[in-house]
C-alpha positions in Angstrom: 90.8 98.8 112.0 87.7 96.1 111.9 86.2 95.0 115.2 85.1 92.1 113.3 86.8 89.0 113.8 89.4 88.5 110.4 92.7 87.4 109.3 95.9 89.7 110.8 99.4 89.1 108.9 101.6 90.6 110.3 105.6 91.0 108.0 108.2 92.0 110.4 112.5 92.4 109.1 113.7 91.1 112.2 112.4 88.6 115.2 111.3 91.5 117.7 110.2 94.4 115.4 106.6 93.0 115.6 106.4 93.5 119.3 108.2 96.8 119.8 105.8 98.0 117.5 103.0 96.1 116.8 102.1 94.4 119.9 98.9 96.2 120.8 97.4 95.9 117.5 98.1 92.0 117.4 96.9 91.7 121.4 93.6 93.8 120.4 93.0 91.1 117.3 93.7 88.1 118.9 91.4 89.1 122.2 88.9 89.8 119.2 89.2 86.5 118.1 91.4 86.9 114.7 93.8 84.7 113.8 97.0 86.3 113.4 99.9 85.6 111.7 103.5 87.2 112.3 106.0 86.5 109.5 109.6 86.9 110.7 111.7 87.5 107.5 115.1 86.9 109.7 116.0 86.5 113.3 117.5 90.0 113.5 120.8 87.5 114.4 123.9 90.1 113.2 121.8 93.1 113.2 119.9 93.3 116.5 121.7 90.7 119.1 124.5 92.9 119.8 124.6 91.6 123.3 124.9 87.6 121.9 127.9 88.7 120.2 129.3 90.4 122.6 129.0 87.1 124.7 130.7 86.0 122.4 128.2 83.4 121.1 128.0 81.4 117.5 125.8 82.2 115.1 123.4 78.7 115.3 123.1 80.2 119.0 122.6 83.2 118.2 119.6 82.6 115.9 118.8 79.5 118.6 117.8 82.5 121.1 116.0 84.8 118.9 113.6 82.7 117.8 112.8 81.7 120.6 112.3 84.8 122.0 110.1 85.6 119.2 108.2 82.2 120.1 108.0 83.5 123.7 106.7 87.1 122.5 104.3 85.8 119.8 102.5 83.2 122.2 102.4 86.6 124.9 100.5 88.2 122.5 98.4 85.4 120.9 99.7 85.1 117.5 101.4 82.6 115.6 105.2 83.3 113.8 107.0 81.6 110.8 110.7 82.3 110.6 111.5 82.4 106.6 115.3 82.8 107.8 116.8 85.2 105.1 119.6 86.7 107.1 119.7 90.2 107.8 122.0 93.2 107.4 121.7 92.5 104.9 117.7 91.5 104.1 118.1 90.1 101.0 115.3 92.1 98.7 114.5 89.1 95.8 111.7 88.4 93.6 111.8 84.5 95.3 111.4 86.3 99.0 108.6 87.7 96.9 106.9 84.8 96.2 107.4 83.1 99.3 105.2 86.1 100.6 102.6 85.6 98.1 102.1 82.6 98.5 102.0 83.3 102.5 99.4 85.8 101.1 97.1 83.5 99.4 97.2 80.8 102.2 96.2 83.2 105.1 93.8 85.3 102.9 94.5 88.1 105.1 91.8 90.8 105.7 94.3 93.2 107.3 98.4 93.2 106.8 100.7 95.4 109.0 104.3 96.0 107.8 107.5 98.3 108.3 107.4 101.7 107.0 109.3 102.8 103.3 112.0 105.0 104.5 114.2 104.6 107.4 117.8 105.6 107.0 118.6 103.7 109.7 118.1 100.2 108.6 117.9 99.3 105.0 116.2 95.8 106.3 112.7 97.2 107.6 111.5 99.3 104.2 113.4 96.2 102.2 110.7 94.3 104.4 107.9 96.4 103.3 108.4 97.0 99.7 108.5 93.1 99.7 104.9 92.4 101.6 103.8 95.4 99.3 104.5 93.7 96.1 103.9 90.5 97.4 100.4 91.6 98.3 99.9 93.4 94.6 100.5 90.1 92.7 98.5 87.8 95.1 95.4 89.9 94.4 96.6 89.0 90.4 93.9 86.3 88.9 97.3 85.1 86.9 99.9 84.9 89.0 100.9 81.5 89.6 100.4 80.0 93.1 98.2 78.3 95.0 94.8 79.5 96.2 92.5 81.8 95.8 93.5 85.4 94.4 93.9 87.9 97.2 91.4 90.7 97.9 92.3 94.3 98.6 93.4 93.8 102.7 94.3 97.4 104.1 98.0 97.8 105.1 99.2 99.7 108.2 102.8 100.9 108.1 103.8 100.5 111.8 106.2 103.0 113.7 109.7 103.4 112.9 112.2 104.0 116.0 113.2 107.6 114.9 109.8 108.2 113.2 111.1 112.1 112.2 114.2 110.3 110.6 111.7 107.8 108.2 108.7 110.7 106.7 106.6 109.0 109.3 103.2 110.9 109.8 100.7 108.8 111.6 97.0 109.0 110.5 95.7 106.4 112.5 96.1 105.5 116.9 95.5 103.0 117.9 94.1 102.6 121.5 95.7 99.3 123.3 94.9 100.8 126.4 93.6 96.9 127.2 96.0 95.3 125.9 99.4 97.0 127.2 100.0 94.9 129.6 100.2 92.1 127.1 102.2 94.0 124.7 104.7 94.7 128.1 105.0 90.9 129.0 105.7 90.4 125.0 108.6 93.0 125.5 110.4 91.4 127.9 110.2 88.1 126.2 113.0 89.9 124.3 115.9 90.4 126.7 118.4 90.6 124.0 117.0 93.9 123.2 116.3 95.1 126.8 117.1 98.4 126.2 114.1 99.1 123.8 111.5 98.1 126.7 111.4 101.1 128.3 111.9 103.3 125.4 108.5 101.5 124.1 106.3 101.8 127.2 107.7 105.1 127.0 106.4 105.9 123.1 103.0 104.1 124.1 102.2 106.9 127.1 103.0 109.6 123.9 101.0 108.3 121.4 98.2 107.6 124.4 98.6 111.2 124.8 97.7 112.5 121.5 95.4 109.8 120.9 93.0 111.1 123.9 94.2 114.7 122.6 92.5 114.0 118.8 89.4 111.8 120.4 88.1 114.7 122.4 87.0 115.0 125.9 83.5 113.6 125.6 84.9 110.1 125.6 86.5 110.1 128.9 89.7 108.1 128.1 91.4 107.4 131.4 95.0 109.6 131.8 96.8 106.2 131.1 95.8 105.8 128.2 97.9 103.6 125.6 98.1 104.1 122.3 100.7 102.6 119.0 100.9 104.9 115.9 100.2 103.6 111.7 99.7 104.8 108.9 96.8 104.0 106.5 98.5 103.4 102.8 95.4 102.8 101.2 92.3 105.1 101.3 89.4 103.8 103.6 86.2 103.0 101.6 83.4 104.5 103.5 79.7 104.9 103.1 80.1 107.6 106.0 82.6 110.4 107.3 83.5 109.8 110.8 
């Protein structure tokens, strides 16, 4: 990922999948100086607010309190979020959420996109998600496609980590350090208390990848023992002058 300053959009299923697994890569670019843009496809209200429910709360309330949350976590990290309010479970997979992404696309001109991984058994909603920003992406960069602006350049896209990562044919090439910026990424977290349980498990999954991440740098760069790290893969190949 760039240290130059750029354009992050972010396209997340549900209103906290963006922080549980993105949060130190959108913390790192706004501290850079990037705009970034988180695009909530749904509120996660009948999929991920067990605990609403259970409260016995409506549906308006329901989605009343997750974005909100979302609002809360967003403005922790220093990003921006747009709700497009699909529904969820399930994500409805259309080609007009399609072009509502394109067109998202070819307003934010993007020079990096992060989305959900393409397999995870678990929840139909997250690949749905990414096949979506992945097509959506394609036809923006097409000189024909009609919608406004400019057509799209090639942005990378990073697939971000999937909660059972063996379950989803997830093999990270790329960690991230957000050593810096875990703090942030915390505070973000428990912006979310409908989903309480997943804060620990996260700060947990951070101290891993910070483990490995330290493991594959090397000794010579003397990464502190607390090292942070999140987990992506790389769809597209990196265009390089050099091999580093």
């Amino acid at each position: 990922m760039t240290d130059n300053p750029g354009n992050l959009l972010v396209v997340s299923a549900h209103a906290g999948d963006f922080v549980w697994r993105a949060g130190g890569a959108i913390a790192l670019a706004a501290s850079r100086g990037e705009r970034v843009t988180v695009v909530c496809l749904s509120f996660g209200e009948r999929g991920e607010s067990a605990r609403a429910w259970r409260e016995g709360r409506s549906l308006t309330e329901i989605k009343a309190i997750r974005r909100e949350e979302a609002e809360n976590a967003a403005a922790a990290l220093g990003a921006e979020v747009r709700f497009l309010d699909l529904g969820d479970y399930p994500l409805p997979e259309t080609p007009e959420v399609v072009d509502q992404l394109v067109r998202v696309h070819r307003e934010l001109a993007p020079t990096t996109v992060l989305t959900h991984a393409l397999a995870d058994p678990y929840n139909g909603d997250h690949p749905a998600a990414a096949r979506m920003a992945l097509q959506a992406r394609v036809l923006a960069q097409a000189v024909g496609y009609d919608a406004p602006g400019e057509p799209l350049g090639a942005p990378p896209v990073f697939l971000f980590e999937p909660h059972q990562p063996e379950q989803c044919e997830f093999r990270p090439d790329v960690l991230l350090d957000i050593t810096g910026v875990f703090d942030r990424k915390r505070a973000a977290m428990e912006c979310l208390p409908a989903q309480r349980h997943m804060w620990d498990y996260y700060t947990d999954l951070a101290t891993r990848r910070g483990v490995q991440l330290r493991r594959n740098a090397g000794p010579n760069l003397g990464l502190p023992h607390d090292t942070r790290a999140e987990a992506y893969v790389r769809l597209y190949p990196q265009v390089t002058g050099v091999l580093a």
